[in-house]
N, CA and C of each residue as an Amber inpcrd file, in Angstrom:
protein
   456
 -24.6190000 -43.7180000   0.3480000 -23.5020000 -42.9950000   0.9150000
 -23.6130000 -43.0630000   2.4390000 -22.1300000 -43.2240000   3.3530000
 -22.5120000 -43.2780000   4.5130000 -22.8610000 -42.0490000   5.2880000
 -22.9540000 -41.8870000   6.5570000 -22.9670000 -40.5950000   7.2670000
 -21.6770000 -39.9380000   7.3730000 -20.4500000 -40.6580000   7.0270000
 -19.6900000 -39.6420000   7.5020000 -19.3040000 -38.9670000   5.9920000
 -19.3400000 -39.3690000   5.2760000 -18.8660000 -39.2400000   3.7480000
 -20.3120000 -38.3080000   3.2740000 -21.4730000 -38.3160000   3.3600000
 -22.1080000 -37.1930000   3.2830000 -21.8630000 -36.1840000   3.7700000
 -21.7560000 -35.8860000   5.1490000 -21.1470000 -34.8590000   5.7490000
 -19.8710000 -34.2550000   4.8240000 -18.8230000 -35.0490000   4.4320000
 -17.9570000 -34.5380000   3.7430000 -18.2020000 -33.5210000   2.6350000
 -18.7490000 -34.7370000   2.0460000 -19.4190000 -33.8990000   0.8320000
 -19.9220000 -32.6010000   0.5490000 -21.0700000 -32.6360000   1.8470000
 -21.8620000 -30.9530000   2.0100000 -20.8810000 -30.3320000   2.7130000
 -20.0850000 -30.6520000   3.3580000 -18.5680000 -29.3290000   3.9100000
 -18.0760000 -29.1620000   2.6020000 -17.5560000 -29.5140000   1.7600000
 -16.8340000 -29.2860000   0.2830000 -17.6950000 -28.5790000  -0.3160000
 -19.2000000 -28.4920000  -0.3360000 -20.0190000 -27.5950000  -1.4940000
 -19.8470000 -26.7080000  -0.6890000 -19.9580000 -26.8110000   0.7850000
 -20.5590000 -25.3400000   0.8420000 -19.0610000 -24.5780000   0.7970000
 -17.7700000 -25.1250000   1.5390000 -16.8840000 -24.7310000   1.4550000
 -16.3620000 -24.1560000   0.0560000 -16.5940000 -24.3170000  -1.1310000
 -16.4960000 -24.0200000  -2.4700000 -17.4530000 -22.7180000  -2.9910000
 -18.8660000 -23.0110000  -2.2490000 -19.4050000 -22.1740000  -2.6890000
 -19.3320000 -21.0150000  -2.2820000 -18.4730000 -21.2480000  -0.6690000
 -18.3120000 -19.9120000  -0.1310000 -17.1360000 -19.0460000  -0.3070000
 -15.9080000 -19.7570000  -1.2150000 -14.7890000 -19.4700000  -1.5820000
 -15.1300000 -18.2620000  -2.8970000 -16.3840000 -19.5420000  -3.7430000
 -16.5000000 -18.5270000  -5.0110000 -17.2770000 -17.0430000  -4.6690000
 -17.8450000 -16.9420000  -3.3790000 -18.7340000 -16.3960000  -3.3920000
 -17.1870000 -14.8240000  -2.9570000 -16.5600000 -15.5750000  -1.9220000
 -15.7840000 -14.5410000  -1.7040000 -14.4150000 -13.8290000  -2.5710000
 -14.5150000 -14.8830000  -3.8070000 -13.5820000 -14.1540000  -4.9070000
 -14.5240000 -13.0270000  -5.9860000 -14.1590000 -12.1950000  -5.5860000
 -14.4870000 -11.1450000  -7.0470000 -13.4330000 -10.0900000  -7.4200000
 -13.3090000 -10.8820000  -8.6370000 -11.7660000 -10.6080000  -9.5060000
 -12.4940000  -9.3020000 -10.2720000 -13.4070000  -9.0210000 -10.5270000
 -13.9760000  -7.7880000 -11.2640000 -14.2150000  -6.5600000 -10.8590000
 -13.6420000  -5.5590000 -10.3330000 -14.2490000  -3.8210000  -9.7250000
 -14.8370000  -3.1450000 -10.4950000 -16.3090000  -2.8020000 -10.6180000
 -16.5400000  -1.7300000 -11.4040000 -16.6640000  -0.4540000 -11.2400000
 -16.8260000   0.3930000 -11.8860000 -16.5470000   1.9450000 -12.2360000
 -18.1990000   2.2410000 -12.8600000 -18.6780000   3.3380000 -12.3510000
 -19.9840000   3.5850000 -13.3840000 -19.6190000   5.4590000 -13.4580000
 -19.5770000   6.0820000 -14.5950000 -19.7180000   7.2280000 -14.3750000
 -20.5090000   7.7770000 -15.9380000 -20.3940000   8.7310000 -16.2100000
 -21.3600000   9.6140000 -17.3650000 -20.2820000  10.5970000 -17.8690000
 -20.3120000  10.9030000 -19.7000000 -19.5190000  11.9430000 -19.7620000
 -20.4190000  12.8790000 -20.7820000 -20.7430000  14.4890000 -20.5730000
 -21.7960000  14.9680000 -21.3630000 -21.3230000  15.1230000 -22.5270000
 -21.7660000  14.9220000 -23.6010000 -21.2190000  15.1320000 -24.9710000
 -21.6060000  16.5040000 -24.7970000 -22.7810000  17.0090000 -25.2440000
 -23.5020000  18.4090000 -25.4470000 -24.6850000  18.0360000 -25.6010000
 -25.4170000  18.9620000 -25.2680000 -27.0450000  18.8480000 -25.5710000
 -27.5970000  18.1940000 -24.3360000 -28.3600000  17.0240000 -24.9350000
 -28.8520000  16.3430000 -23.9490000 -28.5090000  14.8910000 -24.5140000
 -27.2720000  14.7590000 -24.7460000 -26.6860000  13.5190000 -25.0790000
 -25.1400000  13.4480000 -24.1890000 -25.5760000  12.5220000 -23.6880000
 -24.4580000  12.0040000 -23.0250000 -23.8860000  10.4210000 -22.9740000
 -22.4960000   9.5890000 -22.4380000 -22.2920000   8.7690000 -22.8650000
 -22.0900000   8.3540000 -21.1260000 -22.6520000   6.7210000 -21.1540000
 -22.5400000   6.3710000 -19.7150000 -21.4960000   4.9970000 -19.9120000
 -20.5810000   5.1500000 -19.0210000 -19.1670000   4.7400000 -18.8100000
 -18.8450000   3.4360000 -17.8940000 -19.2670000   2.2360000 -18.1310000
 -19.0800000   0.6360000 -17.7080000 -17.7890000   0.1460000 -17.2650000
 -17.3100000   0.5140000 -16.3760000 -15.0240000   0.3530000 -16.3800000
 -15.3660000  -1.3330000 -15.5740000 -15.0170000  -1.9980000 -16.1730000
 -14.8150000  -2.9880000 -15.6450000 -12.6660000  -3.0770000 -15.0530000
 -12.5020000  -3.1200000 -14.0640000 -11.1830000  -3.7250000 -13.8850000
 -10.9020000  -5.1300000 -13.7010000 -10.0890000  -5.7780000 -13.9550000
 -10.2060000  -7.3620000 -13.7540000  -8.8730000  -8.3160000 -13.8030000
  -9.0310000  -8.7750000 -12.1640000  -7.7060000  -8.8820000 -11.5710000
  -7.1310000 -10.1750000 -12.7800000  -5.6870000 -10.4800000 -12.3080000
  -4.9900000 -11.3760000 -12.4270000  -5.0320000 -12.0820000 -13.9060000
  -5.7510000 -13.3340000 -14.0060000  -5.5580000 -14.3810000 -15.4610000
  -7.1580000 -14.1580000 -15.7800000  -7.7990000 -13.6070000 -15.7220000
  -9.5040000 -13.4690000 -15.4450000  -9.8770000 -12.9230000 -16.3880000
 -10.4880000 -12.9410000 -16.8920000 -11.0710000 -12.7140000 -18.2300000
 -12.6020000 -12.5810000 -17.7970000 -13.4430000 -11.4630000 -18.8730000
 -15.0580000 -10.8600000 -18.9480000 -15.2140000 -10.9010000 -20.0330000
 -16.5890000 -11.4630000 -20.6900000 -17.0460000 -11.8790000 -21.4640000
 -17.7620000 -10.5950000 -22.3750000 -17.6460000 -10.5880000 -24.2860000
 -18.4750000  -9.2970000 -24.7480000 -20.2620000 -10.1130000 -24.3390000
 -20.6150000  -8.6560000 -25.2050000 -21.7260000  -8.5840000 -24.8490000
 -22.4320000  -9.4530000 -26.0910000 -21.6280000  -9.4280000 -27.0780000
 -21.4800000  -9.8110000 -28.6920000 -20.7110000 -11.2200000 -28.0230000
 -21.3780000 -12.1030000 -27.8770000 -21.0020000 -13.6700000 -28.2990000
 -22.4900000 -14.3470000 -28.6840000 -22.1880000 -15.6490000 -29.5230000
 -22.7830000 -16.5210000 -29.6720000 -23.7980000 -17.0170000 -28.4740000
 -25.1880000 -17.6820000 -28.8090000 -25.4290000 -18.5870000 -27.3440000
 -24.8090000 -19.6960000 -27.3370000 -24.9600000 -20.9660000 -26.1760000
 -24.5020000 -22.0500000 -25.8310000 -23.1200000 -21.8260000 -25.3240000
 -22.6790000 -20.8100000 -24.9940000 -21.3030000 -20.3520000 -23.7970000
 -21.1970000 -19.6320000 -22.8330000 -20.3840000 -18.9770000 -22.6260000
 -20.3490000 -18.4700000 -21.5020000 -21.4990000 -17.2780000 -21.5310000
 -21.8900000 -16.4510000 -20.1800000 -23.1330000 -15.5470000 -19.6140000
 -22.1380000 -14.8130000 -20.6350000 -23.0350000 -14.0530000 -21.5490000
 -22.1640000 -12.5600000 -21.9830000 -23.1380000 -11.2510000 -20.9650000
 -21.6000000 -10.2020000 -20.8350000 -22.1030000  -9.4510000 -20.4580000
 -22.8480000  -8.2690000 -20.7600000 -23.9060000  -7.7810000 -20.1450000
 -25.6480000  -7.3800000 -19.9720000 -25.9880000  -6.5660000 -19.0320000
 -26.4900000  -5.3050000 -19.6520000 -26.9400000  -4.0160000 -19.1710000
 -28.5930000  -4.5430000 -19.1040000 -29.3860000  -4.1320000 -17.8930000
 -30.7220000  -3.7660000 -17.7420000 -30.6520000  -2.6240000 -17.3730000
 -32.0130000  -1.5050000 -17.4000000 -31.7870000  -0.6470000 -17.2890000
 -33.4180000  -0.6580000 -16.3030000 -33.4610000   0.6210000 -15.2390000
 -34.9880000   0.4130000 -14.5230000 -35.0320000   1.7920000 -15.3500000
 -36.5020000   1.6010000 -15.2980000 -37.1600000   3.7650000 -15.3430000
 -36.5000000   4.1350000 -16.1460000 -36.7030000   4.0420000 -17.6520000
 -35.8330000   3.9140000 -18.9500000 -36.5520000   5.3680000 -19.6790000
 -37.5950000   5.8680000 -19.1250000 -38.6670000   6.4250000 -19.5780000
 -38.3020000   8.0140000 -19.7180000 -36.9200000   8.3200000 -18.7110000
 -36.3360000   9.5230000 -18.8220000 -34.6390000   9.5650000 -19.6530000
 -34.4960000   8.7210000 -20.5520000 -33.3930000   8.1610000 -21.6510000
 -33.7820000   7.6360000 -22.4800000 -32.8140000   7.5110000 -23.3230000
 -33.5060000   6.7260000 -24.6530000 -31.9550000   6.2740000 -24.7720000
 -31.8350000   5.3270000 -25.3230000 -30.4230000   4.7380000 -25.7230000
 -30.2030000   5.2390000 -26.9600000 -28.8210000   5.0580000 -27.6070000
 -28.7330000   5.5320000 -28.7680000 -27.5210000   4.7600000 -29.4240000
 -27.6690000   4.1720000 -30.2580000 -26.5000000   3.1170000 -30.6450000
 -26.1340000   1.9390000 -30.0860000 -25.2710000   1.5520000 -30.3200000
 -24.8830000  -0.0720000 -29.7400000 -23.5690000   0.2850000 -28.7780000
 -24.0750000  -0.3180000 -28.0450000 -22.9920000  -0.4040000 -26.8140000
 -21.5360000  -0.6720000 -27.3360000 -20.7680000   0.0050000 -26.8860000
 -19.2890000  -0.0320000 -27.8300000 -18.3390000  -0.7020000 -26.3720000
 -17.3440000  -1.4840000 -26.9390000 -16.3820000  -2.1780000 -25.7160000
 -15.1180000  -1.5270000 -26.0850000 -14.1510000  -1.2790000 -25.3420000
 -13.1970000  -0.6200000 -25.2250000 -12.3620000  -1.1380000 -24.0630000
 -11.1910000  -2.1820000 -24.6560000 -10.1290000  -2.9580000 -24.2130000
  -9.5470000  -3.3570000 -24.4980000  -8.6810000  -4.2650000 -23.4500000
  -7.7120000  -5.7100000 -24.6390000  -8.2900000  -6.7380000 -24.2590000
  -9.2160000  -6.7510000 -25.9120000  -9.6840000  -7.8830000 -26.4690000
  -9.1110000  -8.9590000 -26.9600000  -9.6780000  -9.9960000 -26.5970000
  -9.2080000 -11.7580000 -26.9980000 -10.1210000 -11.8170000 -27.8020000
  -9.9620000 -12.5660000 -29.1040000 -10.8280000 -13.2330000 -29.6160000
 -10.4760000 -14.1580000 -30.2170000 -11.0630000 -15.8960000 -30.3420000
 -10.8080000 -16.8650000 -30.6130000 -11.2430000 -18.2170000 -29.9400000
 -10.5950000 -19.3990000 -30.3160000 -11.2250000 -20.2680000 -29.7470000
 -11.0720000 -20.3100000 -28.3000000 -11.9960000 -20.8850000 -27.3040000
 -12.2260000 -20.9860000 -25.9820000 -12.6340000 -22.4380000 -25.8480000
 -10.8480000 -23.2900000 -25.2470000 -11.4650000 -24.6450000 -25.2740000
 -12.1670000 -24.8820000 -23.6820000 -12.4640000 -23.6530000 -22.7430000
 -13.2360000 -24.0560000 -21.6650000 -14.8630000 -24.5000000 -22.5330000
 -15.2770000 -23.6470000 -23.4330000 -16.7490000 -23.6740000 -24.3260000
 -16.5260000 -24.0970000 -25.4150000 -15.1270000 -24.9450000 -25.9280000
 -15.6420000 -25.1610000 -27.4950000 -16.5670000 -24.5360000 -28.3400000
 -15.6920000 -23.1660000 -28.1210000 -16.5890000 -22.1530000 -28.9520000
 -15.4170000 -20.8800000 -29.4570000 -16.0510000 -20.3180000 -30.1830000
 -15.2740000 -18.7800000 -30.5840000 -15.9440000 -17.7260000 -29.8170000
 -15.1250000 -17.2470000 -28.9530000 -15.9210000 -16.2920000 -28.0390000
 -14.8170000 -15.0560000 -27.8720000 -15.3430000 -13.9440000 -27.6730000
 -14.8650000 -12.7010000 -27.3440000 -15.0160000 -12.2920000 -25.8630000
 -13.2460000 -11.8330000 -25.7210000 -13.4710000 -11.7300000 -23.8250000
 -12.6700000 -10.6960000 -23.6130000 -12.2400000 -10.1530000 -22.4540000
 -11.4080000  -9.0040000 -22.2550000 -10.3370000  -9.5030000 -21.0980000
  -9.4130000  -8.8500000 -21.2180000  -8.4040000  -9.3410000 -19.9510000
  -8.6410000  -7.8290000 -19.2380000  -7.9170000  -7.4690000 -18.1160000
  -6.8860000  -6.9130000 -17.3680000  -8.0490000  -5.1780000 -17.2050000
  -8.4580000  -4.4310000 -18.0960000  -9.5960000  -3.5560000 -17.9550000
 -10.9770000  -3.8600000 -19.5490000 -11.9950000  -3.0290000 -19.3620000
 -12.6700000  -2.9270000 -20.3580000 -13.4530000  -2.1200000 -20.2050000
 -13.6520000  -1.2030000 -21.0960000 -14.8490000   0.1080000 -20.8660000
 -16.0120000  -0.4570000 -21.6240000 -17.0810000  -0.6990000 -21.3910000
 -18.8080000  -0.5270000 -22.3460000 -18.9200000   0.7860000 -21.6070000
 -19.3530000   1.3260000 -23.2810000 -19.9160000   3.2080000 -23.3440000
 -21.0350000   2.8090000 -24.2840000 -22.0650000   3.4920000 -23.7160000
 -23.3170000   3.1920000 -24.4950000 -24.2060000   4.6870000 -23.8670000
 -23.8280000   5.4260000 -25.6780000 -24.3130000   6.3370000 -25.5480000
 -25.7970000   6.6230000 -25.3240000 -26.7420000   7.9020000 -24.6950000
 -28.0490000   7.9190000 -24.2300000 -28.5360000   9.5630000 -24.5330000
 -29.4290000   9.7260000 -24.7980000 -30.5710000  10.8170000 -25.0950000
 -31.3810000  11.0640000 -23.7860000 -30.7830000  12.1150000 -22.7080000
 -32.0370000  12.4460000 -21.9530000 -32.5150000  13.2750000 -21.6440000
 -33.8790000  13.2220000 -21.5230000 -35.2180000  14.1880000 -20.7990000
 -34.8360000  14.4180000 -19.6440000 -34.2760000  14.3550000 -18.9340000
 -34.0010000  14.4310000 -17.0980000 -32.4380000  14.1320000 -16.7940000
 -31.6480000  15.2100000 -16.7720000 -30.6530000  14.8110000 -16.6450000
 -29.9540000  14.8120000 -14.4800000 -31.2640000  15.6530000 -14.3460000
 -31.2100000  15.5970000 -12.5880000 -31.5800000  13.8560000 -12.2230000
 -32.1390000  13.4090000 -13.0320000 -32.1070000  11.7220000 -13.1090000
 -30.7220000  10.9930000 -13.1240000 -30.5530000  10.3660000 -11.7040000
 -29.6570000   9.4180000 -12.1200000 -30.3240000   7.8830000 -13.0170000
 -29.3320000   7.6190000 -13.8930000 -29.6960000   6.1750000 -14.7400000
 -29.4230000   5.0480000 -14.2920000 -29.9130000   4.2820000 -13.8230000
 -29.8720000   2.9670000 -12.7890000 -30.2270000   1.5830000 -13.5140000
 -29.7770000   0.5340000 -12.6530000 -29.8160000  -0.6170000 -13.3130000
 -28.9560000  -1.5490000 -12.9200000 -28.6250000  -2.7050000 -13.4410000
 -28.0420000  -3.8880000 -13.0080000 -26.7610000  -4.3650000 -14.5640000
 -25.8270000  -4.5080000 -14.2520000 -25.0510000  -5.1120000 -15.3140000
 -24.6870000  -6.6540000 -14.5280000 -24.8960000  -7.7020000 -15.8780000
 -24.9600000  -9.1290000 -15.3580000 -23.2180000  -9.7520000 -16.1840000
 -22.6210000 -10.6170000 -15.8720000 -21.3050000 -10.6340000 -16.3060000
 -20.9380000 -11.8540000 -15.7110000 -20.0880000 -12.8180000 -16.3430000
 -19.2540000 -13.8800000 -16.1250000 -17.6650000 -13.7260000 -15.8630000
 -17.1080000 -14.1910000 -15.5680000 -15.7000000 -14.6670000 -15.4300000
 -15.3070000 -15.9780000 -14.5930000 -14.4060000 -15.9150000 -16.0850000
 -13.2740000 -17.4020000 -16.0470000 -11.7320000 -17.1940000 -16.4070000
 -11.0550000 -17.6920000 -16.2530000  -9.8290000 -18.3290000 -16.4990000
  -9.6280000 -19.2520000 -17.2740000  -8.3540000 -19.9020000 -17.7820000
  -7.9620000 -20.8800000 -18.1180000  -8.2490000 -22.4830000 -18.1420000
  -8.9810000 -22.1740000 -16.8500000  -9.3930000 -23.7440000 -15.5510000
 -10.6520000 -23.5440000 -15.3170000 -11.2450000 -22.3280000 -14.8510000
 -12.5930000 -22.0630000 -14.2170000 -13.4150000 -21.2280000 -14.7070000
 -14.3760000 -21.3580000 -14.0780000 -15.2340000 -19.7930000 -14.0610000
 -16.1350000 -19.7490000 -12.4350000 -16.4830000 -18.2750000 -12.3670000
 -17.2610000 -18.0450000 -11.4880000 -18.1160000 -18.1790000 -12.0200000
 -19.4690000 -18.1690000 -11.2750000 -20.7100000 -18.0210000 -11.4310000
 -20.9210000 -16.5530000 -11.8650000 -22.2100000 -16.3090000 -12.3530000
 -22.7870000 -15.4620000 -13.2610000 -22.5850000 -14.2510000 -12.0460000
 -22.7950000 -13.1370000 -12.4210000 -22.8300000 -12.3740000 -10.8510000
 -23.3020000 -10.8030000 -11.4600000 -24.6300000  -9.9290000 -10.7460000
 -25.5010000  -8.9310000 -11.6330000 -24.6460000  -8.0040000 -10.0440000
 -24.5850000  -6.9140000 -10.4350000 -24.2370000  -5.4830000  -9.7530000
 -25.0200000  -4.4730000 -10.2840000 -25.5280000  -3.9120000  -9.3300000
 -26.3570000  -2.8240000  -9.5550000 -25.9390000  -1.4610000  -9.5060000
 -25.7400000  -0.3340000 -10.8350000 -25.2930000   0.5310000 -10.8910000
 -26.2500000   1.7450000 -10.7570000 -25.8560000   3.1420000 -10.3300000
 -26.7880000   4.1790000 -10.4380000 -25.9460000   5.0940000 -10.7480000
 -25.5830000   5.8870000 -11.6870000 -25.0660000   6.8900000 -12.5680000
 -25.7660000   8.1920000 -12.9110000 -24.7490000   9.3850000 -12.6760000
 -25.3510000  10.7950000 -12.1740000 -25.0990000  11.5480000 -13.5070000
 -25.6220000  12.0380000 -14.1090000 -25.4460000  12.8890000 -15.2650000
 -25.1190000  14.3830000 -14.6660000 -25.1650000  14.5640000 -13.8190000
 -24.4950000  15.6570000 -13.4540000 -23.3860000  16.2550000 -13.8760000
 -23.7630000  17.2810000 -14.2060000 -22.0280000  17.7270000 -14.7150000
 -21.2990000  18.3040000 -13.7490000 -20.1000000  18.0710000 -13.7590000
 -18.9960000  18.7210000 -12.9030000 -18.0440000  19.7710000 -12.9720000
């Protein structure tokens, strides 16, 4: 390759990479709602602009990142059940993955109820998540949440 056509090249990655870096079609929401006791349910709002679509947490491997709760200092909660999604759900074939995959358009709640010892503890952690379109996808992209059990 010559010198000037390399140069090109690395202006186009980085120019791309800095485009994807500055689109994020996804806003999240983190909040807590107390059931009673010392059970409460912690509240994942994904919003998600335009033709954009977020991936469940429930897909197959070999496709797209599904999206993924970590949790730090787990030691004052206990989880309790399976993370429940709450949206408008797609499900079907995805000829970006030649696959059957489950995705959400436009909003989506994960509520994944929790048992805790410390409720002056906020519950912290990282949720990891994909989005694509029709044509594309972004890269994988983790946000770090911290959620107050506090009641109001």
């Amino acid at each position: 390759m010559n010198g000037s056509l390399t140069h090109l090249v690395g202006f186009l990655l980085i120019s791309i990479s800095g485009f994807s870096q500055m689109m994020n079609p996804v806003e999240w929401t983190f909040t807590s709602n107390h059931i009673q006791g010392d059970d409460y349910e912690l509240v994942f709002k994904a919003t998600i602009e335009g033709d954009w679509n977020i991936y469940s947490q429930y897909i197959d491997e070999g496709g797209p990142v599904p999206t993924s709760f970590q949790y730090n200092d787990s030691n004052h909660f206990e989880l309790t059940g399976k993370n429940q999604e709450v949206g408008n759900k797609k499900q079907g074939f995805d000829a970006l993955f030649d696959m059957q995959v489950i995705k959400f358009a436009k909003k989506v709640d994960f509520v994944q109820k929790v048992k805790v010892k410390d409720p002056a503890r906020n519950i912290n952690g990282k949720v990891e998540f994909m989005v694509c379109n029709e044509e594309s996808c972004l890269p994988p992209r983790k946000i770090d949440f911290s959620i107050s059990l506090a009641t109001k």
